[in-house]
N, C-alpha and C positions, 0 to 999 in steps of 0.2 A: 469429501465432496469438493472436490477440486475446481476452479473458478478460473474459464479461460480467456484471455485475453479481450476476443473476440465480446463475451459473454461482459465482460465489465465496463467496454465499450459503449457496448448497449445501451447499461444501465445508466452511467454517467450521462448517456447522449440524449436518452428518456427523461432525466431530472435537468439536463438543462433546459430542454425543448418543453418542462412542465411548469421551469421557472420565468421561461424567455419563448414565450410563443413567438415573437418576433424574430427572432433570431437571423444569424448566417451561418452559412454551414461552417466559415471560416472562423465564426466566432464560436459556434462549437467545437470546431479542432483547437485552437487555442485553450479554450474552457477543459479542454478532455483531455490533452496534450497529446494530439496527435496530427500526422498530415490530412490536410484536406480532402486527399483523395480517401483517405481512411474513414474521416467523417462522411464524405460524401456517401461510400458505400454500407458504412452502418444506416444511415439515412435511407437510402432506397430499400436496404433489406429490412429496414421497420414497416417502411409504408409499404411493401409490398405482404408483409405479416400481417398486416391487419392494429399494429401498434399504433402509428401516426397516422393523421393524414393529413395533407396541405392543400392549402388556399391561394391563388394568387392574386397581390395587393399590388403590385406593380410588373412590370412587365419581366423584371428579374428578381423580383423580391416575393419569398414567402411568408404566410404564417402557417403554422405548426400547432396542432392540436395530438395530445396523447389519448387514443381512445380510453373505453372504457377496458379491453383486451388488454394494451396498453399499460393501463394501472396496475392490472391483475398481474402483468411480467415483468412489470417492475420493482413490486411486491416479491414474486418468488427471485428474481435476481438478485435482491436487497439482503434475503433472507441464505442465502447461499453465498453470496459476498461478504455476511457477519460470520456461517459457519467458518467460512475461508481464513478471514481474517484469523478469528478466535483459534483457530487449530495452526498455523502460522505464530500466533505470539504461545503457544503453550509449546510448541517446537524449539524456538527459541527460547524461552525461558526454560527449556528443560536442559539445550546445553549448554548456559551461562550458567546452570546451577552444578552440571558436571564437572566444568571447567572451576569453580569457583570450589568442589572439593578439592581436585588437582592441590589449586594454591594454600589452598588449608592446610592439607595433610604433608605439604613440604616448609610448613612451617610460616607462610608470608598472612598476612594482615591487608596488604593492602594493594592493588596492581594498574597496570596504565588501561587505557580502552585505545585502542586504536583504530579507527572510525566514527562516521558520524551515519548518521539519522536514525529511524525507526526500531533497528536493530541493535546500535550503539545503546540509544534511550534505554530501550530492557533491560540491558546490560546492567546500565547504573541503576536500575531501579532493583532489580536481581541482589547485585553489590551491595545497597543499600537495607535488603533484606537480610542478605546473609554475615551484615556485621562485616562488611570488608571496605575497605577505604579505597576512593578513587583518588588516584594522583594524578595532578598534571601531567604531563609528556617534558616539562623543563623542571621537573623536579623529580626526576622518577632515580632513586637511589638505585647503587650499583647492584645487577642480579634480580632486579623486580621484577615479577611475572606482567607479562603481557596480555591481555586477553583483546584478539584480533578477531574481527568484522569482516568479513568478506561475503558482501550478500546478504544473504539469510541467515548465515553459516557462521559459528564463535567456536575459537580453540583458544589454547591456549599455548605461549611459549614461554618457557619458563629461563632465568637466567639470562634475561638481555642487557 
């Protein structure tokens, strides 16, 4: 159940607008990390759904209410953003675990990560399962497997 863009947009835009009735649209681009024009048009394709609807408190200023329809799709988008996520890190933890035989069965113990965030993290946590040692990148002896981040995506080079 694949979770698009468009669709996590939404939800983010729904939970801020449920946290922050007051809100600005540019404070929920910032919040959601997207352009304003983006927020803006999640924005009208809500209230035009029947999700939000808004108030006007000043002559350029909104306030924002999540209907009750609203809650209900922000519930199934919540619940599709957890499938997402969850099948997402069991993808990745399946090939840190392939790569991490790789470096077993050529004999190494321990290897670099090279990358950071979300994907990196599993990595060492993977590592950390299967009994292998993460080494710095300034200490990484000669010939030590590599295991490379790019994306969502872990391989491994062996011998760098």
């Amino acid at each position: 159940m694949a979770l698009d863009s468009g669709a996590e947009h939404e939800l983010h835009i729904l939970e801020h607008i449920e946290n922050n009735p007051d809100t600005t649209q540019a404070a929920m681009a910032t919040q959601v990390g997207v352009a304003i024009g983006t927020a803006n048009w999640v924005v009208r394709r809500l209230l035009k759904q029947g999700y939000v609807r808004a108030t006007h408190l000043q002559r350029r200023r909104m306030r924002y209410f999540v209907t009750p329809q609203g809650l209900a799709e922000k519930s199934r988008l919540t619940v599709l953003y957890m499938q997402h996520s969850l099948q997402l890190y069991r993808e990745v933890r399946e090939q840190a675990r392939a790569a991490l035989r790789q470096v077993k069965q050529a004999g190494h113990a321990q290897v670099v990560i090279e990358g950071e965030g979300d994907v990196a993290d599993i990595c060492r946590l993977t590592c950390l399962e299967q009994g292998v040692a993460v080494t710095a990148p300034e200490h990484v002896p000669p010939g030590a497997p590599v295991l490379v981040v790019d994306g969502r995506h872990v391989t491994v080079v062996m011998g760098v």
